[in-house]
VOVOLO-727508 format. One record per atom (N, C-alpha, C, O): residue number from 1; residue in one letter; z, x, y. Coordinates in pm, whole numbers. Each point is the difference from the previous one (the first is absolute). Example, Ala and Ser with C-alpha at 12.3 -4.5 7.8 and 13.67 -1.06 7.14 Angstrom:
<recs>
1;A;780;1319;-569
1;A;0;-89;119
1;A;0;90;120
1;A;66;104;-2
2;S;-138;-139;107
2;S;6;82;119
2;S;73;-77;109
2;S;17;51;111
</recs>
This chain:
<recs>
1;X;-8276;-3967;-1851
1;X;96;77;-78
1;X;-72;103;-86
1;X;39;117;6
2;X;-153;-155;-95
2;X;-39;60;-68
2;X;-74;132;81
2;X;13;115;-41
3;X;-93;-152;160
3;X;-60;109;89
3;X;116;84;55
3;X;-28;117;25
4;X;165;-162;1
4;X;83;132;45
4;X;37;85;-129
4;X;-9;122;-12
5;X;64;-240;-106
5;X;51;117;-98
5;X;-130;145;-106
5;X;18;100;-69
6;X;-164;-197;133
6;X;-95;143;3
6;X;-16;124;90
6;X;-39;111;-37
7;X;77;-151;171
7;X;19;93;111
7;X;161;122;-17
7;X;32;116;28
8;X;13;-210;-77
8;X;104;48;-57
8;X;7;73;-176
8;X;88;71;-49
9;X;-178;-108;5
9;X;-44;83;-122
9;X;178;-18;-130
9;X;65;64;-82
10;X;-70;-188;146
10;X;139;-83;-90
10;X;-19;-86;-120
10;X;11;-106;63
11;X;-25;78;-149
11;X;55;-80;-100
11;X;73;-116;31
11;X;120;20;-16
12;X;-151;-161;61
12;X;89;-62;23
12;X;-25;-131;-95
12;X;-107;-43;-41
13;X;252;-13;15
13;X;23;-99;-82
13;X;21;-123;50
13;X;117;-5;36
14;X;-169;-91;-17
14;X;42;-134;46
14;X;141;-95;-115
14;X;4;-34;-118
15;X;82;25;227
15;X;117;-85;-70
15;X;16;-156;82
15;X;25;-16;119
16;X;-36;-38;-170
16;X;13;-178;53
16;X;153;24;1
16;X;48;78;-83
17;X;34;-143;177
17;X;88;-25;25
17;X;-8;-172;120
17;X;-86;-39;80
18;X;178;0;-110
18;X;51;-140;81
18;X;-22;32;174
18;X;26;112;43
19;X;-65;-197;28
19;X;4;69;170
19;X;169;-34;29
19;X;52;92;63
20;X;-14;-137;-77
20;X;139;-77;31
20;X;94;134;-66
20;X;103;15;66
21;X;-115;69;-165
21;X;70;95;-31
21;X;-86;132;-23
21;X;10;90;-83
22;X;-84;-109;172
22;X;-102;128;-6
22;X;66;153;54
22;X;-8;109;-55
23;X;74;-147;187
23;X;38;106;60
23;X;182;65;-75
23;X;33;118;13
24;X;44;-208;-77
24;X;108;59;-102
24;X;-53;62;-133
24;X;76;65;-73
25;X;-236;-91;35
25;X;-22;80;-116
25;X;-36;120;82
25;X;50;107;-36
26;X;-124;-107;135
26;X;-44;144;15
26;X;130;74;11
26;X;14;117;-36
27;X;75;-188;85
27;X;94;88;57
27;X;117;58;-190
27;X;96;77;3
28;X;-128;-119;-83
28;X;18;-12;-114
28;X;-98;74;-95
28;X;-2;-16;-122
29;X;-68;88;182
29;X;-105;79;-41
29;X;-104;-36;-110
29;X;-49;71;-87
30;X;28;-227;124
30;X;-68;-41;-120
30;X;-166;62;3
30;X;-79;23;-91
31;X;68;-6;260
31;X;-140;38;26
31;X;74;52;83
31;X;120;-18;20
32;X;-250;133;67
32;X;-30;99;68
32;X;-19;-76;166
32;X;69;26;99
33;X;-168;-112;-108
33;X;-42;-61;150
33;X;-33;-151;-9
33;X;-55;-62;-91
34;X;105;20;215
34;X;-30;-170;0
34;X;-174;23;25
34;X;-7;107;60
35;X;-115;-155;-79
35;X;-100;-21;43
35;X;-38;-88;-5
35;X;-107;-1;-61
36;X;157;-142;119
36;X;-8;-145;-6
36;X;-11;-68;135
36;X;74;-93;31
37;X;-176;146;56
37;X;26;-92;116
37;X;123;-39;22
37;X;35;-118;-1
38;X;66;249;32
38;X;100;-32;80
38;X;6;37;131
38;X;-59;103;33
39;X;134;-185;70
39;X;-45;27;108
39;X;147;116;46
39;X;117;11;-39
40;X;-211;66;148
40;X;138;132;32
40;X;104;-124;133
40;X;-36;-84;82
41;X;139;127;-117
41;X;93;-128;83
41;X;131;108;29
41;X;21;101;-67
42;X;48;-138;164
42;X;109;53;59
42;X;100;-21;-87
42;X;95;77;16
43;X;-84;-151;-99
43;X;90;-46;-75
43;X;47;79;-150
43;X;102;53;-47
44;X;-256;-84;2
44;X;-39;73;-138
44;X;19;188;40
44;X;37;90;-77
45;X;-63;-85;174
45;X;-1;148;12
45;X;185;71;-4
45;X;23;114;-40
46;X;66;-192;81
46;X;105;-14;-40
46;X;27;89;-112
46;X;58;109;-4
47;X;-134;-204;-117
47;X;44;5;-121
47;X;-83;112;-129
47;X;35;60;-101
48;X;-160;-77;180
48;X;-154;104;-57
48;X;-40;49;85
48;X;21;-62;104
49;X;-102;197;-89
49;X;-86;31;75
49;X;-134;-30;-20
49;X;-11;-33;-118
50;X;-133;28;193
50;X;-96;-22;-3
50;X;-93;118;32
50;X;55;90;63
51;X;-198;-69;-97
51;X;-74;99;0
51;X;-76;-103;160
51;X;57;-98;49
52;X;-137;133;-18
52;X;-75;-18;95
52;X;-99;-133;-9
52;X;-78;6;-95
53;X;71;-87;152
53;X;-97;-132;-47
53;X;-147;27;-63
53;X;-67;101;21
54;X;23;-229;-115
54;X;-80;9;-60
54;X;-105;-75;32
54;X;-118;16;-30
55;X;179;-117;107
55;X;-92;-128;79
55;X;117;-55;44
55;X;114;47;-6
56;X;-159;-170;61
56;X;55;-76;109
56;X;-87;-135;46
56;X;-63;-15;105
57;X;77;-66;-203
57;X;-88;-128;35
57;X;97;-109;85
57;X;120;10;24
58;X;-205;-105;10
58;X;109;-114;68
58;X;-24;-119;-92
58;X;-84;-21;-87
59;X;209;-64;145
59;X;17;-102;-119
59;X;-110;-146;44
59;X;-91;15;82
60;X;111;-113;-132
60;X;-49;-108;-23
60;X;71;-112;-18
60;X;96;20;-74
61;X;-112;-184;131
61;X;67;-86;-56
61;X;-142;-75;-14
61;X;-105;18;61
62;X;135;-89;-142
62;X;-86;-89;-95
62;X;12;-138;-31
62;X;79;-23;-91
63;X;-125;-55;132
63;X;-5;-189;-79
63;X;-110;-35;28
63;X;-101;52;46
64;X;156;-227;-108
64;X;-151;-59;-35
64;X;-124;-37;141
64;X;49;-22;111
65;X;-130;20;-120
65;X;-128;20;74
65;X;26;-156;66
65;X;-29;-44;111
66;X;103;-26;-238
66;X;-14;-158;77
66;X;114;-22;43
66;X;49;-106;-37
67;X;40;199;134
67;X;114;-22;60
67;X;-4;108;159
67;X;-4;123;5
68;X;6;-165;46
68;X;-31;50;176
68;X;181;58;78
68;X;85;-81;36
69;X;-72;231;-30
69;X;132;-11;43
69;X;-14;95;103
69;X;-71;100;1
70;X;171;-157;113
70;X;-24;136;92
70;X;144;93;7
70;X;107;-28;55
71;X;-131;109;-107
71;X;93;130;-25
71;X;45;70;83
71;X;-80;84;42
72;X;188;-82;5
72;X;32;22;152
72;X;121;114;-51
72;X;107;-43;-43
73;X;-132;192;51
73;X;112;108;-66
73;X;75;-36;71
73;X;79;-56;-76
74;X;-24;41;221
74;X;67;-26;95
74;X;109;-108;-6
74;X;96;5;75
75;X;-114;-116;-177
75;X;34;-110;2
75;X;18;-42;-154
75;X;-96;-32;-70
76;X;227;36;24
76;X;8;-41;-170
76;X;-18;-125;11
76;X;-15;-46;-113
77;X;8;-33;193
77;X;9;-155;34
77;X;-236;-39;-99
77;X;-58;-72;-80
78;X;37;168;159
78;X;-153;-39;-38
78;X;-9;14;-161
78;X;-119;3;-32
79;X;182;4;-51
79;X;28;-24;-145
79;X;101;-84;-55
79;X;-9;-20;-121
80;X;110;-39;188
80;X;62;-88;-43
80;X;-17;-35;-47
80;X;-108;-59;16
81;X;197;33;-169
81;X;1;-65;-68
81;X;-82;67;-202
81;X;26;3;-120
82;X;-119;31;215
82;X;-63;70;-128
82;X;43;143;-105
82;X;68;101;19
83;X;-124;-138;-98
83;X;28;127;-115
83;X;-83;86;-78
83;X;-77;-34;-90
84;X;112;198;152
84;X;-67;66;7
84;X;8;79;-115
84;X;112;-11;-51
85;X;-169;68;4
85;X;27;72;-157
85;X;-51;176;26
85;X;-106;43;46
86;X;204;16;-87
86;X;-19;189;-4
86;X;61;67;-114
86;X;75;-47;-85
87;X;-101;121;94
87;X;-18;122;-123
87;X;195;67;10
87;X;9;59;107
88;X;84;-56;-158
88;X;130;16;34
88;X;-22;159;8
88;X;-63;73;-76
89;X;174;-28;252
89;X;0;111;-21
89;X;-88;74;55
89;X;25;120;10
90;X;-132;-163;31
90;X;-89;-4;91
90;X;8;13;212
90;X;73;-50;85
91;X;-180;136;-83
91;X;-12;-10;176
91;X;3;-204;42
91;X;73;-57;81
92;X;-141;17;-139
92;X;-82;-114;-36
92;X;166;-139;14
92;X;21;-100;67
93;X;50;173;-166
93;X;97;-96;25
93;X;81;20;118
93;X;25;-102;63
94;X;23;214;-16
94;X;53;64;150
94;X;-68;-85;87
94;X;64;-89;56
95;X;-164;98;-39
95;X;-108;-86;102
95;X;84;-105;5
95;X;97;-10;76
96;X;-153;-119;-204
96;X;33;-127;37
96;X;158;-26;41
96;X;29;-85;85
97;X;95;183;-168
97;X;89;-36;31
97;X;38;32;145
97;X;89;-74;42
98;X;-129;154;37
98;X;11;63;88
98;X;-28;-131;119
98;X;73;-62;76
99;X;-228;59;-110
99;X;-61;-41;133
99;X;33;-227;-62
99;X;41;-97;64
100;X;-78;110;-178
100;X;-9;-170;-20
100;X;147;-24;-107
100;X;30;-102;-61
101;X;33;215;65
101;X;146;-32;-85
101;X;55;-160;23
101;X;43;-73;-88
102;X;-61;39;246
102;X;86;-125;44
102;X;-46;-125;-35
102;X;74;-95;20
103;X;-218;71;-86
103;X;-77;-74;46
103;X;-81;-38;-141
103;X;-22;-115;-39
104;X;-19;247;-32
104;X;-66;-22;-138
104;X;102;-11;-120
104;X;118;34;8
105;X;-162;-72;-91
105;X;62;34;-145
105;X;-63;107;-114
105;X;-82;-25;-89
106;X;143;144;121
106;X;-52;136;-108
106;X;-27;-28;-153
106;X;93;-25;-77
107;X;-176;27;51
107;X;-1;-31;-141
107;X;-22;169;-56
107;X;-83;64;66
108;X;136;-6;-159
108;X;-12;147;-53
108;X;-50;7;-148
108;X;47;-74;-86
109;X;-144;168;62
109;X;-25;15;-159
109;X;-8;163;1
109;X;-23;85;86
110;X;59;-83;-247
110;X;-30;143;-44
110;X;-114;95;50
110;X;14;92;81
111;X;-127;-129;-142
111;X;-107;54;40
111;X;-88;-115;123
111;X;34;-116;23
112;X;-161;196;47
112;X;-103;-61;70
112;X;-63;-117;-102
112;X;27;-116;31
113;X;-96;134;-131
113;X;-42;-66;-80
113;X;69;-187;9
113;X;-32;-110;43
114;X;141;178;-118
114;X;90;-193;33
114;X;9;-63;125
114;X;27;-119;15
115;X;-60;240;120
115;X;7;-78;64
115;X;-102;-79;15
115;X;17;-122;-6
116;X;-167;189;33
116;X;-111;-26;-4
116;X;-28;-130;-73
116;X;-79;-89;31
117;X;156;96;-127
117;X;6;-175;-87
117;X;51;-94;81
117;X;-62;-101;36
118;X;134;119;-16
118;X;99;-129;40
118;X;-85;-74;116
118;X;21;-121;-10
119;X;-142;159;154
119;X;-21;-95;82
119;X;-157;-35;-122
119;X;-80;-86;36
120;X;69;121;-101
120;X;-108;-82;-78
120;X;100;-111;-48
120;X;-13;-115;44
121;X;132;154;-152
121;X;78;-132;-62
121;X;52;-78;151
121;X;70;-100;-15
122;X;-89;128;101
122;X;50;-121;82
122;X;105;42;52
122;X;22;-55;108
123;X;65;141;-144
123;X;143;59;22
123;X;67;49;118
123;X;122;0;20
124;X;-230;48;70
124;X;47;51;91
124;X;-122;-43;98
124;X;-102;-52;-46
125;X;124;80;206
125;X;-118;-17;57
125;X;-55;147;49
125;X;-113;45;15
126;X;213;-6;-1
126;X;-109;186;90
126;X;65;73;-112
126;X;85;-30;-84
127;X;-154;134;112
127;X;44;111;-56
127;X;-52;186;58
127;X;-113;28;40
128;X;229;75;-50
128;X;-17;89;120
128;X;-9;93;-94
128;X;84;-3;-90
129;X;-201;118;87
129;X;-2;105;-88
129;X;-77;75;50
129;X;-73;-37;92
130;X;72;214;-163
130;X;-103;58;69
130;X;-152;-43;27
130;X;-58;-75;-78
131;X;3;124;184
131;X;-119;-56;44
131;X;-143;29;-158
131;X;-75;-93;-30
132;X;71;182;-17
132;X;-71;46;-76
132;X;2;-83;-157
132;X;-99;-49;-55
133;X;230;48;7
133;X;30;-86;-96
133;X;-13;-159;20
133;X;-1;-81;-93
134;X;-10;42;262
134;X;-43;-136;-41
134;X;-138;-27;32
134;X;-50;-113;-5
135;X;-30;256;49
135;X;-128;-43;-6
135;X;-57;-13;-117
135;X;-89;-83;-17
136;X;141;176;-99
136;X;-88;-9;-127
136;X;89;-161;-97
136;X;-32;-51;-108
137;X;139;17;200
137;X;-3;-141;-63
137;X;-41;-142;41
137;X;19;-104;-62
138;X;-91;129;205
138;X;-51;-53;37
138;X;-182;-3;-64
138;X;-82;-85;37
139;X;57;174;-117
139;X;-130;-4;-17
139;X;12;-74;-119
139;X;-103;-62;-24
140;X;215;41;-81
140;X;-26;-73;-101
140;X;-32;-107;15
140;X;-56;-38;103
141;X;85;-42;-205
141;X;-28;-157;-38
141;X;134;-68;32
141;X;19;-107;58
142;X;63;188;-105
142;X;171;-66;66
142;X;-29;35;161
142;X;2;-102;69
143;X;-19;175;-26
143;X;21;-23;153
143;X;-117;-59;34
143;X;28;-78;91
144;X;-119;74;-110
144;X;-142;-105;110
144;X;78;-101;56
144;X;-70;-35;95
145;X;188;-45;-94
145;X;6;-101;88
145;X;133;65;99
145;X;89;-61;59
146;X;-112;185;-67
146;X;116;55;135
146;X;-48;121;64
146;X;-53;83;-74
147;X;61;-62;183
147;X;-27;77;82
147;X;120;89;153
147;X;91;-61;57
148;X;-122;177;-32
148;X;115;40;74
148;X;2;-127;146
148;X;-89;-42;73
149;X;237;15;-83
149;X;42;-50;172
149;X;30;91;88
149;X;-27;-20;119
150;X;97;150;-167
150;X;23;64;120
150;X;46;157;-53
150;X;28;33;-115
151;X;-32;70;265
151;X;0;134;-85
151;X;156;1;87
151;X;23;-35;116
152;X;48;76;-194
152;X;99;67;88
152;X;15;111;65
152;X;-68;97;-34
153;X;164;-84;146
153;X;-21;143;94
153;X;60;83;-62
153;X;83;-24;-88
154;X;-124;158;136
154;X;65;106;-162
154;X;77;134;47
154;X;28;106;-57
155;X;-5;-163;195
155;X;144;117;105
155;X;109;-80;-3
155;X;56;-32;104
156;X;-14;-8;-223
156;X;146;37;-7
156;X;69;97;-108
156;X;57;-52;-96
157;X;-61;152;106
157;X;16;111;-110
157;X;95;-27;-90
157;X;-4;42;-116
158;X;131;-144;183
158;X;116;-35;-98
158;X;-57;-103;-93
158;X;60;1;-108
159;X;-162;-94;117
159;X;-69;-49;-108
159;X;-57;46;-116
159;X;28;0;-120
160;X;-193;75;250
160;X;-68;61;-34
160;X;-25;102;-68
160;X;-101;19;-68
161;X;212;69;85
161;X;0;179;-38
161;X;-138;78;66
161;X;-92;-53;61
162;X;101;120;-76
162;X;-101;141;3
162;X;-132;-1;-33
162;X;-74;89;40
163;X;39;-174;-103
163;X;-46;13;-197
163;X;-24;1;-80
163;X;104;-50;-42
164;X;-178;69;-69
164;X;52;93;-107
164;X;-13;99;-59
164;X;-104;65;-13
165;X;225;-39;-35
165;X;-1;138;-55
165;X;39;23;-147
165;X;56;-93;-59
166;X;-84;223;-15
166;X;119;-14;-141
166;X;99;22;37
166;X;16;45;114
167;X;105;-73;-216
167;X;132;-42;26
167;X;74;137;-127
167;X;-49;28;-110
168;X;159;27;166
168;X;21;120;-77
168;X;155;45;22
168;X;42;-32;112
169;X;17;74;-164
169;X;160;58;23
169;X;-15;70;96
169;X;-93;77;24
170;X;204;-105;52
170;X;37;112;124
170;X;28;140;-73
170;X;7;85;88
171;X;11;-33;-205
171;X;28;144;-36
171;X;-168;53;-70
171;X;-10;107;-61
172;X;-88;-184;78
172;X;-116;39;-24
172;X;-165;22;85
172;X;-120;-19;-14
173;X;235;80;119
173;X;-57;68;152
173;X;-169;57;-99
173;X;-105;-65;8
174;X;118;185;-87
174;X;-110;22;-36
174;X;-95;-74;-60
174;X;-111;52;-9
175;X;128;-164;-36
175;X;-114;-57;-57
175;X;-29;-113;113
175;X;-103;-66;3
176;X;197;54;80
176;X;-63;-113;121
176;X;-103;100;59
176;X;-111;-39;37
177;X;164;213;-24
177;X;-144;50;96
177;X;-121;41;-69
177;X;-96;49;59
178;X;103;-78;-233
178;X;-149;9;-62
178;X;-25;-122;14
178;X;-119;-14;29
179;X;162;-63;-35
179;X;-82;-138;-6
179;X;-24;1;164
179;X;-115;-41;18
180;X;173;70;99
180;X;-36;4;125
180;X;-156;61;31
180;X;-97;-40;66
181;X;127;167;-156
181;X;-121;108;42
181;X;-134;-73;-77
181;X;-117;18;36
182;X;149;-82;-121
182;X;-120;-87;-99
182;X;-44;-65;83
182;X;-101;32;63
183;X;181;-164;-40
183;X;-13;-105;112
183;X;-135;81;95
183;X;-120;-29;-5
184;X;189;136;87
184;X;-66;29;101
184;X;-163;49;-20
184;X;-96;-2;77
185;X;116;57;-252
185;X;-118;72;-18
185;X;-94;-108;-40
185;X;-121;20;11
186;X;151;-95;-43
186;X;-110;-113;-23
186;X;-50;-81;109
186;X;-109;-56;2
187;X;211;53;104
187;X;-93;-85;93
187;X;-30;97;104
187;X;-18;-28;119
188;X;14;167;-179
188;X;-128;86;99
188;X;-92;33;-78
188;X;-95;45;65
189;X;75;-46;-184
189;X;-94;45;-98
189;X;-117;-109;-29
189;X;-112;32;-38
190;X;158;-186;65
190;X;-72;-101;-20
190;X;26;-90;-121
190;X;-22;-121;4
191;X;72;187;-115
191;X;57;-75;-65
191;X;76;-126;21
191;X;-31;-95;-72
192;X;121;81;154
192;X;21;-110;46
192;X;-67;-131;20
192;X;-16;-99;-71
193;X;-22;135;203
193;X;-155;-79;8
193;X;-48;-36;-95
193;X;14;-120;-27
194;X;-93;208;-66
194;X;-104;-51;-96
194;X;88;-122;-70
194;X;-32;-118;-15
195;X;146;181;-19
195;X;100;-127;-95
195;X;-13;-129;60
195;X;-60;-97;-46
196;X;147;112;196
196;X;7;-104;75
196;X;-89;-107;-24
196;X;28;-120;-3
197;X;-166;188;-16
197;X;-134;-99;115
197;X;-66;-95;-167
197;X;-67;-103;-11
198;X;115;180;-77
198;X;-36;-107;-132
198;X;110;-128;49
198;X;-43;-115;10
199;X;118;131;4
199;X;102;-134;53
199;X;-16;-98;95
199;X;-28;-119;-19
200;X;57;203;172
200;X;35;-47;86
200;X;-152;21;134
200;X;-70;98;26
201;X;71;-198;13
201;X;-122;-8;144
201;X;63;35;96
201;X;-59;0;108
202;X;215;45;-113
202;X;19;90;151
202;X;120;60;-2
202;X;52;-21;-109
203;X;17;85;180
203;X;60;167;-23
203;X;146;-65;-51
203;X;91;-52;65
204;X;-103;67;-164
204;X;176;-53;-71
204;X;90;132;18
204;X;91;12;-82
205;X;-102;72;162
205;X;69;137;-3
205;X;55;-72;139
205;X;116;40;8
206;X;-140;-118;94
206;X;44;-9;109
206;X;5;61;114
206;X;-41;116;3
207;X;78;-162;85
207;X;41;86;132
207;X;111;79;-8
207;X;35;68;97
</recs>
């Protein structure tokens, strides 16, 4: 964010807002642009338009190291019974209801964070979130006793989306194409990259 709104030679203000009512404030003009790892979706586009993606990671499910499961996307039956915990509102929850709706029990929290609690308290057994956010909670001290079970496949666009992108009013065509032309100028200029590679060991911009 901060590398486009320099390419862009913008002033920008960060406003915390709720994810669950994120997209009625923008539309409420509380802020200018969603820039929250939202994913671009057929749905949302409905209601907001989107600038062009920013990355595009894949997700992750996660439990304990001392529990052996074979995860079968094909088959909600290969989770029976169990309870899975996601971020509400989320690609993440689409997934499970989608593919293990029949079979698991959804458990939902506000933020990633609570969820991330709950298979330490015992609460849940898996849990499905972006791939990136559960590697750096896997490196703590709360995660050492869990590790990923399985990656999910990431062509179904009605899950998945696009994605992501910032999130912006459909009557603010011009600032989706400065932030477009930013976008673009940074990941030909290198800026990008350089950001990226303090983070991530491999191309979070995607295919």
């Amino acid at each position: 964010m901060n590398a486009v709104c320099a390419e862009m030679k913008a002033k920008c203000t960060i406003v915390e807002s709720a994810w669950d009512g994120i997209i009625p404030a923008l539309q409420s003009d509380k802020f200018d642009v969603i820039w929250a790892s939202m994913l671009i979706t057929d749905k949302r586009k409905q209601v907001i338009d989107f600038t062009d993606k920013y990355y595009h990671t894949p997700a992750s499910i996660i439990g304990p190291k001392s529990v052996t499961y074979q995860i079968d996307f094909k088959n909600p039956d290969s989770l029976k019974g169990k309870i899975v915990g996601v971020q509400v509102s989320t690609a993440h929850f689409r997934f499970m209801e989608k593919y293990f709706g029949s079979a698991v029990t959804i458990k939902t929290y506000d933020t990633q964070d609570n969820v991330n609690a709950d298979p330490v308290a015992g609460r849940i057994d898996l849990e499905m979130a972006d791939a990136v956010n559960l590697a750096e909670f896997l490196k703590t001290p709360e995660g050492q006793d869990f590790e990923v079970k399985a990656t999910p496949p990431q062509d179904d666009h009605v899950v998945f989306g696009y994605g992501v992108g910032g999130g912006v009013r459909k009557t603010d065509q011009a600032l989706k194409e400065r932030l477009n032309k930013a976008i673009a100028a940074i990941r030909a200029n290198g800026v990008y990259d350089a950001v990226a590679k303090k983070y991530f060991t491999f191309d979070v911009y995607g295919s």
